[in-house]
C-alpha positions as CSV (number, residue, x, y, z in Angstrom):
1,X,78.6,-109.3,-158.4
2,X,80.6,-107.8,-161.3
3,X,79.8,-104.2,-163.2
4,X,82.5,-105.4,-165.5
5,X,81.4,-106.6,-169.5
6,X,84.8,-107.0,-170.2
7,X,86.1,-109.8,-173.0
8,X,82.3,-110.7,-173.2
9,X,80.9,-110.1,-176.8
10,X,77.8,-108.1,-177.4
11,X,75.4,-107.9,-180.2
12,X,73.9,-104.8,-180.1
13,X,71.2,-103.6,-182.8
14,X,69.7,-100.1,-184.0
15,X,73.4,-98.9,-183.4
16,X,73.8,-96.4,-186.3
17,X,72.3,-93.9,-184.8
18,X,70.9,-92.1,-181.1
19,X,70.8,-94.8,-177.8
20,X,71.9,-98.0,-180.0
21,X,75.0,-95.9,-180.9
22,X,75.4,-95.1,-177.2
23,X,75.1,-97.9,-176.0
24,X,77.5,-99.6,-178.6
25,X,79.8,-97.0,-177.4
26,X,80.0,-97.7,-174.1
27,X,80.2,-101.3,-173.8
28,X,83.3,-100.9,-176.6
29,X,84.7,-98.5,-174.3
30,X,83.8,-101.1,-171.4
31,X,86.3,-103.8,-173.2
32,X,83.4,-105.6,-174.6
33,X,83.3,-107.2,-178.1
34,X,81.1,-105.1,-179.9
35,X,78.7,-106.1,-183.2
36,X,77.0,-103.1,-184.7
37,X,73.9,-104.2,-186.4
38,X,71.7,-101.4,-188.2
39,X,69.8,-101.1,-191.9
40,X,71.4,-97.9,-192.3
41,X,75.0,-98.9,-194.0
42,X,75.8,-95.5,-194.9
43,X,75.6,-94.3,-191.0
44,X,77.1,-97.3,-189.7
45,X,80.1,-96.6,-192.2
46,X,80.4,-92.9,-190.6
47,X,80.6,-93.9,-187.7
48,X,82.3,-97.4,-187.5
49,X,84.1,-97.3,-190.4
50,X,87.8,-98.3,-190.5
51,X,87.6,-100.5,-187.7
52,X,91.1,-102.6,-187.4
53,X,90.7,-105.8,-188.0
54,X,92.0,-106.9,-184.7
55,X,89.8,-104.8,-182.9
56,X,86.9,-105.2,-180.5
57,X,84.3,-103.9,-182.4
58,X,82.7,-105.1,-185.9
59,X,79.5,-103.6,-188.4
60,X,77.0,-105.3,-189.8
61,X,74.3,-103.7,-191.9
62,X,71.0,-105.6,-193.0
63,X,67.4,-105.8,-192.7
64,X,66.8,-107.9,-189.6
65,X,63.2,-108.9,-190.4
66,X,64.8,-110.8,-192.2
67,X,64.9,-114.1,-191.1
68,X,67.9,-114.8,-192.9
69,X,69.9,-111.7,-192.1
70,X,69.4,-112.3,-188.7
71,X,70.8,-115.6,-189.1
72,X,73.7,-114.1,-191.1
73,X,74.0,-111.6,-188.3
74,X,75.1,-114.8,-185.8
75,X,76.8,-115.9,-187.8
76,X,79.2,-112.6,-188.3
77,X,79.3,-112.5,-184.7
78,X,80.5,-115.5,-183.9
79,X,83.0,-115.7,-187.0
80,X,84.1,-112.6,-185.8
81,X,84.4,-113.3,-182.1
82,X,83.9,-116.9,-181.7
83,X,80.7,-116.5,-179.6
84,X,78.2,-114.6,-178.2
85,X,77.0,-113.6,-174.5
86,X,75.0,-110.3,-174.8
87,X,72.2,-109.3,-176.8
88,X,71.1,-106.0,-176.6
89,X,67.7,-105.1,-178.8
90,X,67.9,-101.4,-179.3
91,X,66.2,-101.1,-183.1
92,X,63.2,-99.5,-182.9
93,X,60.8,-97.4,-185.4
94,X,58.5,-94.9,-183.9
95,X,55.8,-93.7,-186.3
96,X,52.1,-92.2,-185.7
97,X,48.8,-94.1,-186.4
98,X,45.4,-93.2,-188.0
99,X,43.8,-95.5,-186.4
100,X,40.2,-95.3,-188.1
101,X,42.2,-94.9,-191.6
102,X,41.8,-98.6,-192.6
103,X,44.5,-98.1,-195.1
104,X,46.7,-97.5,-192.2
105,X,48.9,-100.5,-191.2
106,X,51.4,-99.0,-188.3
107,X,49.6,-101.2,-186.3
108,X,51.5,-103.8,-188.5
109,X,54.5,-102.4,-189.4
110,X,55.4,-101.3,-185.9
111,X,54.7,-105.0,-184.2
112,X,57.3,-106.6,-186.8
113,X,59.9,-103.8,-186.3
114,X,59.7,-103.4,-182.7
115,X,58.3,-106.3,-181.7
116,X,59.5,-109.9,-183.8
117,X,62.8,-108.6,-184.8
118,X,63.9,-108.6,-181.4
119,X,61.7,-111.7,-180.8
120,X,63.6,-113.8,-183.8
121,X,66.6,-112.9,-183.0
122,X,66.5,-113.1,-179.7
123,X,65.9,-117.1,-180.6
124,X,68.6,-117.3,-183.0
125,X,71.3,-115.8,-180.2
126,X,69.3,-117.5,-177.2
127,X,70.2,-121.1,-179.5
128,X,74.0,-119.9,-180.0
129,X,74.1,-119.6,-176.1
130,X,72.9,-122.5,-175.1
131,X,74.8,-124.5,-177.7
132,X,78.5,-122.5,-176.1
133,X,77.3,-123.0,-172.9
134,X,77.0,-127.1,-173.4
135,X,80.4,-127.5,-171.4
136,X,79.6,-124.9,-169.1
137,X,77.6,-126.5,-166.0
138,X,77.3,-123.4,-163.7
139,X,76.9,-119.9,-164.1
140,X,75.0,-117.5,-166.5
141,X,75.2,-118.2,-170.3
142,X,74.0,-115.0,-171.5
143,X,72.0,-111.9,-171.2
144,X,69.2,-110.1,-173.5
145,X,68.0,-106.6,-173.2
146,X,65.3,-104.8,-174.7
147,X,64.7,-101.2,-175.0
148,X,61.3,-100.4,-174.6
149,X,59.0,-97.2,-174.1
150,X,57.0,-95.6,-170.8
151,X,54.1,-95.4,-174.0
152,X,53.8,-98.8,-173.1
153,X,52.2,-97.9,-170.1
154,X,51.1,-94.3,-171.1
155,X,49.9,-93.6,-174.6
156,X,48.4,-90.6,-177.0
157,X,45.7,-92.1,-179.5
158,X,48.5,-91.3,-182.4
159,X,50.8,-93.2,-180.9
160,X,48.8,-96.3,-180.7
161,X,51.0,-98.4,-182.8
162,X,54.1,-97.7,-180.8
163,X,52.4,-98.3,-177.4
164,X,51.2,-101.9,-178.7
165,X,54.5,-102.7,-179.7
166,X,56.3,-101.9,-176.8
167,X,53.7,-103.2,-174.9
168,X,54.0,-106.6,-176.7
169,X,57.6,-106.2,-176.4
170,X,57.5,-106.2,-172.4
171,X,55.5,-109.0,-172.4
172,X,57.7,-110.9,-175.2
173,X,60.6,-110.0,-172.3
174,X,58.8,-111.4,-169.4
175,X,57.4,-115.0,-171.1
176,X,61.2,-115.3,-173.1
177,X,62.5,-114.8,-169.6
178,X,60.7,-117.6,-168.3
179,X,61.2,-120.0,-171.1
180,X,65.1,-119.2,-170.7
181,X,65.9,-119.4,-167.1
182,X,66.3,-122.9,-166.9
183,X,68.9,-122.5,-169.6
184,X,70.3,-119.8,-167.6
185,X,69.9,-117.0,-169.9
186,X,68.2,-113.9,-168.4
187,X,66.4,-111.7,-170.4
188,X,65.2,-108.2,-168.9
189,X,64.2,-104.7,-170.4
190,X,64.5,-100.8,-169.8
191,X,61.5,-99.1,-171.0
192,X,62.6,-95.3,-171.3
193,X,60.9,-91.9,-171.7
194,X,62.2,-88.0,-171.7
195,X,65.3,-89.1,-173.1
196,X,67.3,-87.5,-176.7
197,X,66.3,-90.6,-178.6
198,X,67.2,-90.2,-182.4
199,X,63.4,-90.3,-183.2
200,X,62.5,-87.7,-180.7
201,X,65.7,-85.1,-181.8
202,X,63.9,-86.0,-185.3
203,X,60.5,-85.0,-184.8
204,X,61.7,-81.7,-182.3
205,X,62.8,-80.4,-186.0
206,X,58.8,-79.7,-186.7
207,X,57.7,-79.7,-183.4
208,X,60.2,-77.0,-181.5
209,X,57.3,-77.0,-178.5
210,X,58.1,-80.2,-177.2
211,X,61.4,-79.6,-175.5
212,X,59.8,-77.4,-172.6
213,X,56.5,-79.8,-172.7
214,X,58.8,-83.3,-171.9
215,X,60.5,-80.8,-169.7
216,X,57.7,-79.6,-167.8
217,X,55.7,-83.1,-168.2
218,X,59.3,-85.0,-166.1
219,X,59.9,-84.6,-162.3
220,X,63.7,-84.0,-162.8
221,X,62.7,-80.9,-165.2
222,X,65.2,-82.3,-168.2
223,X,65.8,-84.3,-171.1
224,X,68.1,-86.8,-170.5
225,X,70.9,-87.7,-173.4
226,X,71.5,-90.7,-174.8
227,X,74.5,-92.1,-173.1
228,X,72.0,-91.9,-169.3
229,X,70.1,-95.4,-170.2
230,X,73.7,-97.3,-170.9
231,X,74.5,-97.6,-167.5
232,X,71.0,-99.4,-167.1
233,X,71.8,-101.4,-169.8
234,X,75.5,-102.3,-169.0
235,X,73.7,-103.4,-165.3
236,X,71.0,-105.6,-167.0
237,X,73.8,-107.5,-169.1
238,X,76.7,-107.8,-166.4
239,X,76.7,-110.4,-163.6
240,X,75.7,-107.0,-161.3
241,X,72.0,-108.6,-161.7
242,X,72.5,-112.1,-161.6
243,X,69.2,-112.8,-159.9
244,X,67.4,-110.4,-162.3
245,X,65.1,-111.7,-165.2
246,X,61.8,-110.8,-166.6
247,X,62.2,-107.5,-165.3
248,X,61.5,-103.5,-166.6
249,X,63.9,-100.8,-165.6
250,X,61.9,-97.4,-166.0
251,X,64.8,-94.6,-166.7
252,X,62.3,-91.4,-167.6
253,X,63.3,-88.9,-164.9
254,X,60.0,-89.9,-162.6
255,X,58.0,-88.9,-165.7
256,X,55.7,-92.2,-165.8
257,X,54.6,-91.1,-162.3
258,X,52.7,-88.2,-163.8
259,X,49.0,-89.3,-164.7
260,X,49.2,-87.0,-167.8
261,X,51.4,-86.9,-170.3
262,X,51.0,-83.9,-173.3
263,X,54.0,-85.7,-175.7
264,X,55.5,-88.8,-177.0
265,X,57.8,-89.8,-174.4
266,X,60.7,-91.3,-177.0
């Protein structure tokens, strides 16, 4: 099976900033059509600004729990490149929880960020597959990746919010996967920890101890970058794992076989 992402056209979301940048990147880089979703306009104008309009790779700035901007979103895509095989969900929010402050509502916010965003529009592009892939009796007809946390697995009593999100997330990934495969859409996920997310190099600004406790808390003894998890990524969406759906990829440098864990894994 084929590494190669080449001529297919990606959606890609959270890619103003840290691993939805990266990713967006790569699979640019990789010869794939490229649609930069983000609510941050001004840094998705910094850095994919001036695109040529006969290029591979297109912006799109909007709220996306927004039904409608999600819907919009398609449709940009596809007016852009005519269709769409690749969806990667890489928007996520990471904030802490009070969780006996019951004026607190991460909980909340956090499950519609993380969790139905990437649920709703993984429907909208799932239908836009199915409907190209109407003349298309054999073969795969598209692949949808979400990027999800080890907190999901491991959590810290602050991070409550985030850990039920990405934990609802994986299980959004497995049940979607199964609801898709006899439409032959897979749908997979790479849950990630010790890794220079945008929201970890962020909160390093007031908390400078972290870097040697994630350090010293992951078997490989360092933070990964961005750019390490694309690879993963680029795998999950190419033909390279054909007979792959429903599953999480853990890319955290052996840290989620600790039992403790001191900080947010990002």
């Amino acid at each position: 099976m084929s590494f190669s992402i080449n001529g297919k056209t990606a959606i890609i979301t959270g890619a103003a900033n840290g691993i939805g940048l990266a990713i967006a990147r790569q699979f640019a880089d990789r010869g794939a059509n490229v649609m930069c979703a983000d609510m941050d306009e001004k840094k998705l104008e910094e850095e994919w600004g001036g695109l040529s309009e006969d290029g591979n790779l297109r912006y799109f700035a909007g709220d996306l729990r927004q039904r409608l901007t999600i819907a919009n979103l398609v449709s940009a895509t596809i007016d852009s490149f005519d269709r769409v095989d690749i969806l990667v969900n890489a928007s996520r929010q990471v904030i802490e929880t009070n969780a006996l402050d019951v004026e607190d509502n991460s909980v909340a916010m956090l499950l519609e960020q993380n969790l139905m965003t990437a649920y709703h529009l993984t429907q909208q592009v799932a239908k836009r597959m199915i409907k190209q892939g109407a003349d298309q009796p054999e073969g795969q007809l598209g692949s949808i990746v979400n990027l999800s946390s080890i907190v999901a697995r491991t959590t810290r009593p602050e991070l409550m919010g985030y850990s039920v999100a990405t934990a609802a997330l994986e299980q959004m990934t497995r049940s979607m996967a199964l609801v898709l495969a006899p439409q032959r859409i897979r749908v997979n996920a790479v849950a990630f920890g010790s890794v220079m997310s945008a929201s970890l190099k962020s909160s390093m600004i007031e908390h400078t101890e972290w870097r040697d406790d994630i350090r010293a808390h992951t078997p490989l003894g360092r933070i990964a970058g961005p750019a390490e998890l694309t690879d993963a990524v680029q795998f999950l969406a190419a033909e390279s794992s054909g007979f792959m759906t429903g599953e999480i990829i853990t890319v955290d440098g052996g840290r989620s076989l600790l039992d403790a864990v001191s900080v947010p894994a990002h």
